[in-house]
N, C-alpha and C positions, 0 to 999 in steps of 0.2 A: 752250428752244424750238429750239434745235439753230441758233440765228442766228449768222451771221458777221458781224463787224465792219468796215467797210474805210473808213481816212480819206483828206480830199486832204491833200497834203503837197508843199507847194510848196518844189520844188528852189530854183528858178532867181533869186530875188529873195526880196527881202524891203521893209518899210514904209520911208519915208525918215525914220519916227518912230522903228524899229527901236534900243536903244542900240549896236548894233555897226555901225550906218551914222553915228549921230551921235558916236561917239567915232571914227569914222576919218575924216570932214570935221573935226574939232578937233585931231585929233594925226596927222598923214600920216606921223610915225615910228614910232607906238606901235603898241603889239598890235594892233589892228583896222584899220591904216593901209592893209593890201592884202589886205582883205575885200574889198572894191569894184572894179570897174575905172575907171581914173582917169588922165586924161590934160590934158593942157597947151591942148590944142585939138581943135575938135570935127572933125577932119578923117579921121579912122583909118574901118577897116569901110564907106567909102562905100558899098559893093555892098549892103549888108544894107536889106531894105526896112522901112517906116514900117508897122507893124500895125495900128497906131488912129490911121489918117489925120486924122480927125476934129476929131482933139482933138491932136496932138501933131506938130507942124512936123520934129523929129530928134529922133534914138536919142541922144544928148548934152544936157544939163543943167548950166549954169555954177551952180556951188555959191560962193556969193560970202563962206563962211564957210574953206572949202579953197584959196578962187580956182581951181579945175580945175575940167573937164566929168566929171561920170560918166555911166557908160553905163548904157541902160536897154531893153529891149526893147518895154516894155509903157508905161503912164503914167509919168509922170516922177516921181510919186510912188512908186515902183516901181525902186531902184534895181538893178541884176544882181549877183547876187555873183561873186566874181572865184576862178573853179575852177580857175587855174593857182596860187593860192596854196593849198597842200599842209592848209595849216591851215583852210580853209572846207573841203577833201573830208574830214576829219576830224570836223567840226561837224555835218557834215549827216549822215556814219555814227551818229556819237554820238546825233541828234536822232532817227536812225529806229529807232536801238535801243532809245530811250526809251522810245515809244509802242510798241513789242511788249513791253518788258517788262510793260506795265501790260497788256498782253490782247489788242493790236489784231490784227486779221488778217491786213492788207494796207492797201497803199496806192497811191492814183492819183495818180502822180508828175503833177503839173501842170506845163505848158512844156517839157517836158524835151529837144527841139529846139534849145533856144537857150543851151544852157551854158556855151558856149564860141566865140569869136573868132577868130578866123583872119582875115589881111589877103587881100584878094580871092580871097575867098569873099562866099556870101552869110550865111554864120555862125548853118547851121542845117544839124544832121544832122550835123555833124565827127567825125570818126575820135576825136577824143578824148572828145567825148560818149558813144561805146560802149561807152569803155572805161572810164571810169566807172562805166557802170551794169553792165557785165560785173563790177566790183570789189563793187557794192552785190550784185547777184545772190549769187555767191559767198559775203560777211562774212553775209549773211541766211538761205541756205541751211543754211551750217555751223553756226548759232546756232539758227535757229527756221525749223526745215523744210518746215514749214505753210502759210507765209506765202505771201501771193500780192502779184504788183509787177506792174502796170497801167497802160501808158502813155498819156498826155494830149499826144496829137505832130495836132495839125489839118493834116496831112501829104496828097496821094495816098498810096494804099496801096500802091507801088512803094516809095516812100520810107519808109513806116512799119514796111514788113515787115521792115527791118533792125532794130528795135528791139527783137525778140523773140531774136535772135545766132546763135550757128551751128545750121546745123541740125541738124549731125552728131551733136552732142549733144542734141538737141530742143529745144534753147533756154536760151541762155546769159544773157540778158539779161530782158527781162520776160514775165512767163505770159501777159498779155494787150495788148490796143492795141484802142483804141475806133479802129470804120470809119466818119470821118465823113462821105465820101461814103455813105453807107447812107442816114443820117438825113434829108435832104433828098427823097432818091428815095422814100421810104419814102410823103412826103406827097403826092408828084407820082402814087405808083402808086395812092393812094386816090381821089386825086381825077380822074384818068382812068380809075379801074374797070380798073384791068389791069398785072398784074405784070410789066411789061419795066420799070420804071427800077429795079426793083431787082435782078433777075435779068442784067441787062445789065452793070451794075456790077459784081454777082459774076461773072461771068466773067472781067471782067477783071481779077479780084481775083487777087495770086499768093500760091502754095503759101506756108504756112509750115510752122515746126519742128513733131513730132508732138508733142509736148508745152505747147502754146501754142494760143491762140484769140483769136477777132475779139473784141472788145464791141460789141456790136450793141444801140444805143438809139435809143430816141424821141425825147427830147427829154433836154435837161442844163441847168443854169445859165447857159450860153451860148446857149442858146434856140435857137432856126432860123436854125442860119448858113447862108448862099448865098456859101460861097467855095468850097465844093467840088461848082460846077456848071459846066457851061458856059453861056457868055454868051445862049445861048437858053433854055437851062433857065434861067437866072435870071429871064431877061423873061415865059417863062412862069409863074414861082412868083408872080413880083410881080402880074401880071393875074387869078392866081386867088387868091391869098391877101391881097394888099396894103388 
């Protein structure tokens, strides 16, 4: 049928069921010991904010089998893997080579914002996270030139347009970046009968690489998020949709 296949493929974390998170809280010298990031106390990255306020008080989790905090961006069941150790950027090349050899197409790198740590910052969007995915571009290119890499960055589109890379080249990093400011307006423009919340957005959309595109959706797995409105458009979403 002439169908393309495209998986999610989550960079950034992995289960805390995971065996290379449960062999690196039992052996903090052995092979998987700095898979994770791992610290003495939960003091480091203060600037980085709480994602799922909800449910999770800090980005730190006392492991009382390790006795250290690892880091987490997302649920604390959820812990990050640790991209300054050389042997996880390995793991996760090896793991996307996997699934292209079996046939896949592409992949919507999920989180991929949050790779990396830096102290004051807020530990999203880091010069080293590009160039990771500058290096995944690259090893996929030169192996399987078909393939499409799609980024999952809940970013403004200021900030996400970096994730497509130079321009000069047409894009060194991924072929696409889902616009999540779109999704939102999308609903707002149906239900006031009239194209400006999304027309409006796009203008202030910026240029990217000639060789790269928005992903432009309805709806995802993550459902109707209202983080990339302002505080009026959110109280409007909430009184007409809530």
């Amino acid at each position: 049928r002439g169908m393309r296949v495209i998986i999610d493929f989550v960079m950034n974390h992995t289960s805390d069921q995971h065996p290379w998170f449960q062999e690196s809280r039992k052996d903090p010298d052995g092979p998987y010991g700095d898979y994770y990031v791992w610290a003495d106390d939960d003091k480091q990255f203060q600037d980085a904010r709480i994602i799922f306020v909800d449910t999770e008080a800090s980005n730190w989790t006392y492991d009382p089998v390790r006795k250290q905090y690892f880091w987490h961006r997302f649920f604390s069941h959820q812990p990050d893997l640790n991209y300054e150790n050389p042997a996880v950027q390995e793991e996760m090349i090896s793991a996307l080579k996997f699934w292209l050899d079996l046939g896949i197409d592409g992949f919507r790198l999920d989180a991929v914002p949050y790779l990396y740590q830096e102290e004051g910052t807020n530990c999203e969007n880091l010069p080293a996270t590009h160039a990771f995915l500058k290096r995944v571009r690259k090893e996929i290119d030169a192996q399987y030139p078909d393939t499409v890499v799609l980024a999952e960055a809940n970013q403004w589109p200021e900030d996400v347009v970096d994730y497509f890379g130079d321009f000069a080249s047409g894009g060194d990093e991924c072929h696409m970046a889902f616009h999540f400011p779109v999704m939102p307006r999308i609903f707002m423009a149906v239900r006031r009968e009239s194209r400006y919340p999304v027309s409006e957005i796009l203008a202030k959309t910026p240029a990217i690489p000639s060789g790269c595109q928005w992903g432009i959706f309805l709806r995802n797995h993550d459902e109707l998020t209202l983080e990339m409105v302002t505080d009026e458009e959110r109280d409007y979403m909430y009184a007409e949709y809530a």
